[in-house]
TIDOKOL-220694 format. One line per 5 residues: number of its first residue (from 0); their letters; for each residue x, y, z of N, C-alpha, C. Coordinates in pm, whole numbers. Each point is the difference from the previous one (the first is absolute). Example, Ala and Ser with C-alpha at 12.3 -4.5 7.8 and 13.67 -1.06 7.14 Angstrom:
BEGIN
0> AS> 1319/-569/780/-89/119/0/90/120/0 ~ -35/105/-72/82/119/6/-77/109/73
//
This chain:
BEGIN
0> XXXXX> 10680/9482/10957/-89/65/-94/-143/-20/46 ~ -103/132/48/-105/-46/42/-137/3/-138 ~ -51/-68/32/-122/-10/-124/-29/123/-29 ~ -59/-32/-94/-88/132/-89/-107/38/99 ~ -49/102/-26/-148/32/68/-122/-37/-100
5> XXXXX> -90/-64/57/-101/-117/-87/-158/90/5 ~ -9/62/-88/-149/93/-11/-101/-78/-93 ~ -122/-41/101/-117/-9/-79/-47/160/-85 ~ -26/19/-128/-99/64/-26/-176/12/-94 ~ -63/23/127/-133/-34/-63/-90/74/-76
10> XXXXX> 8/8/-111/-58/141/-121/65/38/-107 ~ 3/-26/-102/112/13/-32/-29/79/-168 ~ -71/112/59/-33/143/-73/124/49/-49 ~ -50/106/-8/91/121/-49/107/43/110 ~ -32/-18/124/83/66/114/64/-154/65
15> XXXXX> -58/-107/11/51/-133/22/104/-55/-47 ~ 8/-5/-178/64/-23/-70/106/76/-4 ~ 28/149/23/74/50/16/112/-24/131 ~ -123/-1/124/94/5/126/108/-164/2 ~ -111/-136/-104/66/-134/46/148/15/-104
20> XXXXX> -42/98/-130/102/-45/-58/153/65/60 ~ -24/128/72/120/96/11/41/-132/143 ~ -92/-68/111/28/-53/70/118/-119/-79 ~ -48/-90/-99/39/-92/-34/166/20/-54 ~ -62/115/-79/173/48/-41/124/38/88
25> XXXXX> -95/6/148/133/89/105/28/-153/88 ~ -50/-127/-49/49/-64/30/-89/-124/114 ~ -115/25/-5/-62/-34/107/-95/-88/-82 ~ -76/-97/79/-58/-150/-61/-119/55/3 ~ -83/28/-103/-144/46/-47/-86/-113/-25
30> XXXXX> -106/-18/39/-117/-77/-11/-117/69/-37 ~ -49/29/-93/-133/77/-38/-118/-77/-66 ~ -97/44/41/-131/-15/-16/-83/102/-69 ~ -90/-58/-92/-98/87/-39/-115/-54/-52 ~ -117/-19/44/-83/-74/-71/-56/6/-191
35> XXXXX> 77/114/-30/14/20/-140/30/-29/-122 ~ -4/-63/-76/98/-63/-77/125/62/-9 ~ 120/-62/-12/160/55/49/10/51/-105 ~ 70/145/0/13/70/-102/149/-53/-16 ~ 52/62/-114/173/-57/-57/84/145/85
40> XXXXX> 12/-45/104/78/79/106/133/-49/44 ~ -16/-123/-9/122/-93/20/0/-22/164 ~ -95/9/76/48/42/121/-108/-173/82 ~ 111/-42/68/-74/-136/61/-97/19/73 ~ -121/-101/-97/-154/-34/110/-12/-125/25
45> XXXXX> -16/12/113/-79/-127/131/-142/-7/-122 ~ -38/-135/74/-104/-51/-89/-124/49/107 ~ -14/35/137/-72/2/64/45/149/60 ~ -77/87/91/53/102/89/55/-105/144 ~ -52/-118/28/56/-65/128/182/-21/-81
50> XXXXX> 0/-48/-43/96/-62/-85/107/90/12 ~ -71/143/-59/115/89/-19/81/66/153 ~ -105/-18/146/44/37/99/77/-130/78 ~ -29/-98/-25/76/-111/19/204/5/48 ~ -14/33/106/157/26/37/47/135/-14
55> XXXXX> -54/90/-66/39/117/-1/30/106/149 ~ 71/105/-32/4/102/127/-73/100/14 ~ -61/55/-107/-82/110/-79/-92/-20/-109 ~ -109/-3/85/-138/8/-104/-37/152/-59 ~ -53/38/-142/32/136/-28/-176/-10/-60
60> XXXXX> -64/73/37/-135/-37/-51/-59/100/-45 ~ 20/1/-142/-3/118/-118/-67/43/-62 ~ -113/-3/110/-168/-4/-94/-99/133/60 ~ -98/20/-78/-94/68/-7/-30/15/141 ~ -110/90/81/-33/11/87/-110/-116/-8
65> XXXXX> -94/-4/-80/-70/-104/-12/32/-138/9 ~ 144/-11/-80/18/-181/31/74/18/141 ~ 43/82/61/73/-20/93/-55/-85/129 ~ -87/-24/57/-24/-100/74/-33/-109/-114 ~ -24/-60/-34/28/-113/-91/117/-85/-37
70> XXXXX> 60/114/-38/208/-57/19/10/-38/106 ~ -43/56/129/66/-24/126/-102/-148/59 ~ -89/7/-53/-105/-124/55/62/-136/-92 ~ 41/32/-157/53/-76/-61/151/-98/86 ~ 56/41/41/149/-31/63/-12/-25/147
75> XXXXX> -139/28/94/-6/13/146/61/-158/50 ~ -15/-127/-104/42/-123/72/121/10/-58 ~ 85/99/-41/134/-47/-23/117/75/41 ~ -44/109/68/69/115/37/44/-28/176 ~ 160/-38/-15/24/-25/149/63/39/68
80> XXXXX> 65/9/184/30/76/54/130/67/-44 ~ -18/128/-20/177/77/24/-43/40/-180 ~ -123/-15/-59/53/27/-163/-81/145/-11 ~ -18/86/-68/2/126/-2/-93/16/-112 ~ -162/53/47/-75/-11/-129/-68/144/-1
85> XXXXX> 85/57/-110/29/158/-9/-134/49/-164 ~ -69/84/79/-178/27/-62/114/106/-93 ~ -35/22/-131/27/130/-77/-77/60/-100 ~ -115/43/80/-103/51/-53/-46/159/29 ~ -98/39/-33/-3/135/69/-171/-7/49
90> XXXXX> 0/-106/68/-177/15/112/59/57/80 ~ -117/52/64/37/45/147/-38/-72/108 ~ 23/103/83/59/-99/160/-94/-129/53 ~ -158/51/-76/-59/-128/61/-3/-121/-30 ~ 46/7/-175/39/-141/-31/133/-38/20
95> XXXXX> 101/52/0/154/-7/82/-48/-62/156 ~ -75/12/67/14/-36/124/-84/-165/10 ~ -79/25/-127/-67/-162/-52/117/-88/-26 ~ 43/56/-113/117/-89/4/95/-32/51 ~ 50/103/91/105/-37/110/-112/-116/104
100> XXXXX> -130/-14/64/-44/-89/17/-49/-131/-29 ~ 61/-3/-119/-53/-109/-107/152/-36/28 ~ 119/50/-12/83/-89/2/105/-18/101 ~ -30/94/100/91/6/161/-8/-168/74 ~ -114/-65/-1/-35/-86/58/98/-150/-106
105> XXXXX> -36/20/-105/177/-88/-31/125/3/46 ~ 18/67/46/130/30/37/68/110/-26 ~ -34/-19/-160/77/124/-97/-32/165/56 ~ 147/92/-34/-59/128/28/-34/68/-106 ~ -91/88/16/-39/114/-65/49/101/-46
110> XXXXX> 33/54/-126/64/108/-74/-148/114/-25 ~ -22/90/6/-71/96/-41/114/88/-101 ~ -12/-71/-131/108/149/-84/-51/82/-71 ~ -8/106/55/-80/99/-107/113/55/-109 ~ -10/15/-121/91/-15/-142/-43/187/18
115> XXXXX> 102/34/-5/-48/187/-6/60/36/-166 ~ 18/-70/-86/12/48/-144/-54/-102/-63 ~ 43/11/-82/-63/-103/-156/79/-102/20 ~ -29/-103/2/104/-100/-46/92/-34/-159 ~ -58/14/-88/33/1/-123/135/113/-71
120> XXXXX> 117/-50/5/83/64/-34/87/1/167 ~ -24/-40/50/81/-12/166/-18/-98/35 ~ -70/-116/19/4/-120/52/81/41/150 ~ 99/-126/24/4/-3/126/80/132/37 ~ -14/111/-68/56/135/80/-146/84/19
125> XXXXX> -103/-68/-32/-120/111/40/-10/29/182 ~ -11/84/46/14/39/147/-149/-8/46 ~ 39/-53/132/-121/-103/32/25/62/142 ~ -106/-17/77/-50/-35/163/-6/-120/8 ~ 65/-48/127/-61/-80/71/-71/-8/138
130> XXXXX> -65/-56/37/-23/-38/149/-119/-120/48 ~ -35/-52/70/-1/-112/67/66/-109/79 ~ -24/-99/9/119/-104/95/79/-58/-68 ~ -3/-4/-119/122/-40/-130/63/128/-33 ~ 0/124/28/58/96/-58/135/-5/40
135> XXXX> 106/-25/72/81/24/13/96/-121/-101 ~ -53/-126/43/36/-114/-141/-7/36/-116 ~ -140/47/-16/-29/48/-137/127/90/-72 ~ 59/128/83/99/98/-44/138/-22/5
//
């Protein structure tokens, strides 16, 4: 019997909360973060964003274009080789290529997922792009 698949997720909005919970339910070990006060979601938070990437395979970083280098600067000492730290935001390419440089040099690879619907009401069936040096892990 091989383990669960172990997802950090960092944001944990409207589209976060959605993607950790459909994750959690299909069986896979969720760690979420949000610097927010925890809404009654039922859905497990790390006390820290390091915390929540701590051993995981998949970092999911579920934030604004604005916090998005922030999440990724938040976790840079904890994110290690072979773990998969997948952006799901909708900046464009020049901050995608920030952050794939902000976190290539850990080890970890890079997810660029662009979300092409709403998340809300689809969770983990919303249809997504990927690409970068984590994209193929990532899918």
């Amino acid at each position: 019997m091989s383990e669960p698949l172990s997802v950090a997720v960092l944001g944990l909005g409207e589209a976060g909360a959605a993607i950790a919970g459909d994750l959690a339910k299909a069986g896979a070990r969720v760690a979420g973060f949000d610097p927010r006060e925890a809404a009654e979601d039922g859905l497990p938070r790390a006390d820290s964003p390091e915390a929540a990437v701590d051993g995981v395979e998949i970092v999911l970083s579920v934030n604004s274009a604005d916090a998005a280098a922030a999440a990724a600067r938040s976790v840079l000492g904890s994110l290690k080789a072979g773990q998969v730290f997948a952006d799901l935001n909708s900046a464009g390419a020049p901050l995608k290529r920030e952050l794939a440089q902000l976190v290539e040099p850990s080890g970890a690879l890079f997810a660029d997922v662009a979300l092409m619907a709403g998340v809300p009401g689809r969770g983990l069936r919303t249809p997504a792009l990927v690409s970068g040096s984590g994209a193929r892990l990532f899918a």
